[in-house]
C-alpha positions as CSV (number, residue, x, y, z in Angstrom):
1,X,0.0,0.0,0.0
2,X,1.2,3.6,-0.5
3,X,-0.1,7.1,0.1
4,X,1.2,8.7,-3.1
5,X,-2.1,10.0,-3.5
6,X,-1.9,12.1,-0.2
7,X,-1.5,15.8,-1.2
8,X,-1.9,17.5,2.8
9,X,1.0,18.1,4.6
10,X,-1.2,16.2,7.8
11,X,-2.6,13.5,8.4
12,X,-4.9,11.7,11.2
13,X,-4.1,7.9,12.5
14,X,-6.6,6.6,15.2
15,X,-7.7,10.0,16.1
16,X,-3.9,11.7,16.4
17,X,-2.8,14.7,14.0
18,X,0.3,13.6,12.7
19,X,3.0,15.3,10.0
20,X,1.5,13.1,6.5
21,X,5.3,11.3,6.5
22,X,3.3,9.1,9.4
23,X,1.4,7.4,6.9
24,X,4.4,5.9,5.6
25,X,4.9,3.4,8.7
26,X,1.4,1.7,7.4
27,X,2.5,0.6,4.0
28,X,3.4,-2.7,5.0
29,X,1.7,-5.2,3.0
30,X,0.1,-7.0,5.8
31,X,-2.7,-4.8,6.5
32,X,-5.6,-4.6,4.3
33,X,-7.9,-1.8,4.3
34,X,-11.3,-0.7,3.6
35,X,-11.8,2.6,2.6
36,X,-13.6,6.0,1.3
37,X,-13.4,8.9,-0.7
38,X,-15.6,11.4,0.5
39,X,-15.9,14.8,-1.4
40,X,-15.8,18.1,0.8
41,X,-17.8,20.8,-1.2
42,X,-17.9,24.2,0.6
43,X,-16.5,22.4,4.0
44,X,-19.4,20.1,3.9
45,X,-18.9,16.1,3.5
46,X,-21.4,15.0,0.9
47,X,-23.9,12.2,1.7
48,X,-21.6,11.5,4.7
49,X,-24.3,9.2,5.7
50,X,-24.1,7.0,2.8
51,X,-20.3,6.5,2.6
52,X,-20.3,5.7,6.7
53,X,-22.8,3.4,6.1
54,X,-21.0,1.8,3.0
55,X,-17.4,2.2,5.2
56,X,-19.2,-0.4,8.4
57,X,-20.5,-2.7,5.8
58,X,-16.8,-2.8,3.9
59,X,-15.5,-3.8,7.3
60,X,-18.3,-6.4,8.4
61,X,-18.2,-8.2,5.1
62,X,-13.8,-8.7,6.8
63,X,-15.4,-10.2,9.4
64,X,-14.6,-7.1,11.9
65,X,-16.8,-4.4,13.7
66,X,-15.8,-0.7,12.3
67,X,-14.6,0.9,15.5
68,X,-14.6,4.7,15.4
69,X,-18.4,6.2,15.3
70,X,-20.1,8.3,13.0
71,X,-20.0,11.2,15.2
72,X,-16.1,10.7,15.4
73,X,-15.4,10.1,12.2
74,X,-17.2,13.5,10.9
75,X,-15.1,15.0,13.3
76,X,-12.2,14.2,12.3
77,X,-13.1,14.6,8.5
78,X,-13.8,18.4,9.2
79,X,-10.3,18.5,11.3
80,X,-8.2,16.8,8.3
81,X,-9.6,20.2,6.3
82,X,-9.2,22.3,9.0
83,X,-5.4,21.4,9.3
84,X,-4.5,21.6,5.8
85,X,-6.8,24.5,4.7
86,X,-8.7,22.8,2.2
87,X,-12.5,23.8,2.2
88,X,-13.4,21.9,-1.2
89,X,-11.2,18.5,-1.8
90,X,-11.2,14.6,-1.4
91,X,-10.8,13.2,2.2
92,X,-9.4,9.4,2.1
93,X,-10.5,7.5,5.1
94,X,-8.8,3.8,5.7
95,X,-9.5,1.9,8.2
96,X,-6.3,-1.0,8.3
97,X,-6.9,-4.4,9.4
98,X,-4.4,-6.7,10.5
99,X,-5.5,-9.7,13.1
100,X,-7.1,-7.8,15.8
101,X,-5.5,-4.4,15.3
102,X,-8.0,-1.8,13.5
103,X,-6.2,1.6,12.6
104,X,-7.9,4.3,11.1
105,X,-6.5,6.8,8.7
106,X,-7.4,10.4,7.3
107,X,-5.8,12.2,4.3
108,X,-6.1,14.9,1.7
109,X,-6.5,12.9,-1.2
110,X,-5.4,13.8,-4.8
111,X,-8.4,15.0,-7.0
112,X,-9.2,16.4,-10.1
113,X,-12.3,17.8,-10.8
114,X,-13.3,17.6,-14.3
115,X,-13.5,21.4,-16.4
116,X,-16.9,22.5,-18.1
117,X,-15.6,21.6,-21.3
118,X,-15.0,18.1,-20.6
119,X,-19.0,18.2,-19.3
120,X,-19.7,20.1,-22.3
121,X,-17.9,17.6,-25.2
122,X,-18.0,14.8,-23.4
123,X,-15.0,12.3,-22.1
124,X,-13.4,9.4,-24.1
125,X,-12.8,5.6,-22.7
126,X,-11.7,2.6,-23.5
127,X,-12.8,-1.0,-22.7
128,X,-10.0,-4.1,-20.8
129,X,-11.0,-7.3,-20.0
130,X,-10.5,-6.7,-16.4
131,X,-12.7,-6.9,-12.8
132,X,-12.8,-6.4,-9.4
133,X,-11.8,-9.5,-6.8
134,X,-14.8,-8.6,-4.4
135,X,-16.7,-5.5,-5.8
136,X,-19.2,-6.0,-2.9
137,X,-16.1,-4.5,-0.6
138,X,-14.9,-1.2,-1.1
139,X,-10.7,-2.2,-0.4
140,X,-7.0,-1.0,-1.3
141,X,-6.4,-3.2,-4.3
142,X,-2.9,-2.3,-5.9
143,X,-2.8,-4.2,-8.8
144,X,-5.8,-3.4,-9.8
145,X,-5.6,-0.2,-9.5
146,X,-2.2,0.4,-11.1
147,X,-3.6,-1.8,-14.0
148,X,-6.6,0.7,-15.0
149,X,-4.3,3.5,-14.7
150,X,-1.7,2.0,-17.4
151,X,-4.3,0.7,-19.5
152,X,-6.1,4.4,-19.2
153,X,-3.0,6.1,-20.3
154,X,-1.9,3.9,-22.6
155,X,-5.1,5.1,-24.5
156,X,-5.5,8.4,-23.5
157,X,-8.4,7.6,-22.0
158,X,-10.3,9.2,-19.3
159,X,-11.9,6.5,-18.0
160,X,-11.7,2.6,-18.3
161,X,-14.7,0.3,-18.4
162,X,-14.2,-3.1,-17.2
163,X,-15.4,-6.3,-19.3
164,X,-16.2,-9.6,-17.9
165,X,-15.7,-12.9,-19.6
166,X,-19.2,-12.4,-21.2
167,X,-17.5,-9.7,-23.5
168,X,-20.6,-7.6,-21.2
169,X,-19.7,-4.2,-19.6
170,X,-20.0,-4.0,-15.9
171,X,-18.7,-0.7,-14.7
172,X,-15.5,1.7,-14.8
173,X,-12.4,1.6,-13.1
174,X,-13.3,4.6,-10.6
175,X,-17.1,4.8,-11.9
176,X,-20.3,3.3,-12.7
177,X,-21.3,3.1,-16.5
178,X,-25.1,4.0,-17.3
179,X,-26.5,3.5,-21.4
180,X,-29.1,5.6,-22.9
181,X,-31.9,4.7,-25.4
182,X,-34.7,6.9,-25.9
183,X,-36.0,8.0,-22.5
184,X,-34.5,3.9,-21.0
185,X,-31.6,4.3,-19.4
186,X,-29.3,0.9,-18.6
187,X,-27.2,0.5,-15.6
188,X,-25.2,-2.8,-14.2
189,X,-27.3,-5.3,-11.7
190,X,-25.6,-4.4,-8.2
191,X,-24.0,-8.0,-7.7
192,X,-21.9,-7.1,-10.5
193,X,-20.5,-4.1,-9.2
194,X,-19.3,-1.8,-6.2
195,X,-22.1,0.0,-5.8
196,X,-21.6,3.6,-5.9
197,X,-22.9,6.3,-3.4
198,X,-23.4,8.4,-7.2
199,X,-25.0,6.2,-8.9
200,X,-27.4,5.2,-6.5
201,X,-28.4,9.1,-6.5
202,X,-28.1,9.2,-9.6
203,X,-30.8,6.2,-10.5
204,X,-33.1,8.3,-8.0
205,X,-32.8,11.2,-10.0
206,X,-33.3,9.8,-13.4
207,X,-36.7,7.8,-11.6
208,X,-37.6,11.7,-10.5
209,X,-37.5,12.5,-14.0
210,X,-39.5,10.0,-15.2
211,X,-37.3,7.8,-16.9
212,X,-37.2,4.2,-16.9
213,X,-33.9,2.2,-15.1
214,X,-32.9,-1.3,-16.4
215,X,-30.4,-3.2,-14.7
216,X,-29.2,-5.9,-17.3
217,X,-25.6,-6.1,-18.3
218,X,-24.8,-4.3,-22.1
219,X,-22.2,-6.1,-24.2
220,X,-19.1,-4.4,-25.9
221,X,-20.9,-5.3,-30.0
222,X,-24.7,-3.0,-28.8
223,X,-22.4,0.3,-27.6
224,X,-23.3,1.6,-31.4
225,X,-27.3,0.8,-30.6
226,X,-27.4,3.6,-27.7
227,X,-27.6,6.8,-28.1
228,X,-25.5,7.8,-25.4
229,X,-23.6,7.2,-22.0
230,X,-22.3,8.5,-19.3
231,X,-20.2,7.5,-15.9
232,X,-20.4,8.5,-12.2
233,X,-18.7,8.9,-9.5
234,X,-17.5,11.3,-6.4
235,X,-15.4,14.0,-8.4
236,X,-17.0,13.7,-11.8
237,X,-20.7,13.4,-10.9
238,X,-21.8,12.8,-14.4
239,X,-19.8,13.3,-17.0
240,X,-21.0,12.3,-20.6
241,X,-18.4,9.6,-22.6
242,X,-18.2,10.8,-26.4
243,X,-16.3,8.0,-27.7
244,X,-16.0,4.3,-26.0
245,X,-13.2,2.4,-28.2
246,X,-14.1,3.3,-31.4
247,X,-17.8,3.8,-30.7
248,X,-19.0,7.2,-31.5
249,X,-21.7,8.6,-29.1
250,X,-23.0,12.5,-29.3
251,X,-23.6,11.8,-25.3
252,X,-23.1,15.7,-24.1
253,X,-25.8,16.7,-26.2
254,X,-28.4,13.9,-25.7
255,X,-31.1,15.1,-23.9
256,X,-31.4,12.5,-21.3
257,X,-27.8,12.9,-20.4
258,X,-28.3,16.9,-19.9
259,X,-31.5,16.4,-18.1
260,X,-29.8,13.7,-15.7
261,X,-27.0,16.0,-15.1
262,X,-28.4,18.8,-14.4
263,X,-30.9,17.1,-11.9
264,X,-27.9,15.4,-9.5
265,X,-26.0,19.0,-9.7
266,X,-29.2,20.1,-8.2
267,X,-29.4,17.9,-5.9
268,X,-26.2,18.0,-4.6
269,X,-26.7,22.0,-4.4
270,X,-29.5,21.2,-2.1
271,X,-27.9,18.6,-0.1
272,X,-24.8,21.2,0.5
273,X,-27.1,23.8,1.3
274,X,-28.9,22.4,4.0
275,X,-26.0,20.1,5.6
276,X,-24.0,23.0,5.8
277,X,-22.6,23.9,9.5
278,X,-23.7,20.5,10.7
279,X,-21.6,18.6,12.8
C-alpha cells in the first residue's frame, strides 16, 4: 500500500494529527484496508451518511466491527480540512486491518475535478478485459488499481470500463457506467459491481424524471445501438463519454444525459445547502 495520492501536509491515524510522513509506517503489505473517498464541497462532507454506512458494511463483510463512530469520524473529517486549509477536496478514510488491530486513517487525497468543457464535449474511454476481486467490498487493491491507470493512459483515456468474460460491460475503473436509449436508461445489476454512493443518487434522479432504469448487463458489439452514456462517481458526478473504443456517441448533447446531469447537480446544491454547519 502507499499514500502517493496524499496531497496535505497532515494526516490523522486513530484519532492523532500527525506530519503526513506518518502514513508511511502503514505501507506494510500485511494490513488490508477498507476505505472511502468522500468529497468536501464548501467544507461540507457530501452524503456522509451513505459513505459511513458503506465504510461499516466494507469492514463487516472482513469479518470485523468498524470501531470509530459516526460522530467521530465526521469529526475528524472536518479537522483533516481544517489542518490543511482545504475547504473543497477529497478526504481518504482507511481503516487498516491486520488480526485484531484496527487503525484508522485520514488524508487529503489527490483530486481532479473535471472542467466544463469536458462536461460540455463529453469524455473518451476505452474498454479491458478486467474486474474487481470482491466488488461488494470497497478495499485498497494495488494491482488493480495500477492496471486501469496504465491501460487508461496507454489510451488516453479518461476513464476505463471493465469487461467480464461475457464480452458484457459492468462498470469503470473509478465509476459506474449508465447506457441511454430513448428516454431507458441501462445500468449494471448491483452484484456485479461496487455500488456507488453516485449512482445510486443518480438512479433516483433519473426515476424523478421520469425515466425508466434497467439493470441488465450491455455487451461491448450494442455500444453503437445507444444513443449515449455517461459515468459516475465522487469527483466527476456525471460526465458524458463521447467515444467508447471506437464507438462514437454525441452523449453531451443527448437530452437525457443533460437532463440527468443537471438534476444530480441540483441535488447536490441542495444537499450542500442544507447540511451545511452541521456537525
Amino acid at each position: 500500500m502507499t499514500f502517493e495520492e496524499n496531497i496535505g501536509t497532515n494526516c490523522i491515524i486513530n484519532g492523532e494529527t500527525l506530519p503526513s510522513d506518518a502514513l508511511n509506517q502503514y505501507s506494510d503489505e500485511k494490513y488490508s484496508a477498507c476505505y472511502e473517498v468522500i468529497r468536501i464541497i464548501k467544507g461540507t462532507p457530501l452524503f456522509y451518511d451513505d459513505h459511513f454506512s458503506r465504510l461499516k458494511s466494507s469492514v463487516q463483510k472482513t469479518q470485523n466491527e468498524l470501531e470509530i463512530t459516526k460522530r467521530d469520524l465526521k469529526a475528524q473529517i472536518h479537522k483533516i480540512c481544517e489542518l490543511n486549509k482545504f475547504t473543497d477536496c477529497n478526504v481518504k478514510v482507511l481503516v487498516l486491518l491486520y488480526e485484531k488491530e484496527q487503525i484508522t486513517l485520514l488524508h487529503i487525497n489527490k483530486f481532479y475535478y473535471p472542467s466544463q468543457e469536458e462536461y460540455d464535449s463529453g469524455v473518451k474511454s476505452c474498454t479491458v478485459k478486467l474486474s474487481r476481486n470482491n466488488p461488494s467490498i470497497k478495499m485498497v487493491n494495488t494491482s488493480y488499481k495500477a492496471e486501469v491507470k496504465r491501460v487508461a493512459e496507454a489510451n488516453g483515456a479518461f476513464e476505463v470500463l471493465l469487461v467480464n468474460d461475457s464480452n458484457r460491460i459492468t462498470e469503470g475503473g473509478k465509476s459506474n457506467v449508465f447506457f441511454v436509449k430513448g428516454d431507458k436508461i441501462y445500468t449494471s445489476p448491483e452484484e456485479y459491481i461496487l455500488k456507488g454512493i453516485t449512482r445510486q443518487y443518480i438512479i433516483d434522479v433519473c426515476v424523478k424524471l421520469g425515466y425508466e432504469v434497467i439493470e441488465t448487463l450491455i455487451s461491448v458489439e450494442q455500444l453503437s445501438n445507444f444513443d449515449a452514456a455517461f459515468i459516475t462517481g465522487t469527483s466527476i458526478n456525471a460526465m458524458p463519454l463521447k467515444i467508447i473504443d471506437s464507438c462514437l456517441l454525441n452523449s453531451a448533447e443527448n437530452a437525457v444525459t443533460q437532463n440527468v446531469m443537471k438534476g444530480y447537480n441540483s441535488l447536490v446544491s441542495a444537499y450542500i445547502e442544507s447540511n451545511r454547519n452541521k456537525n
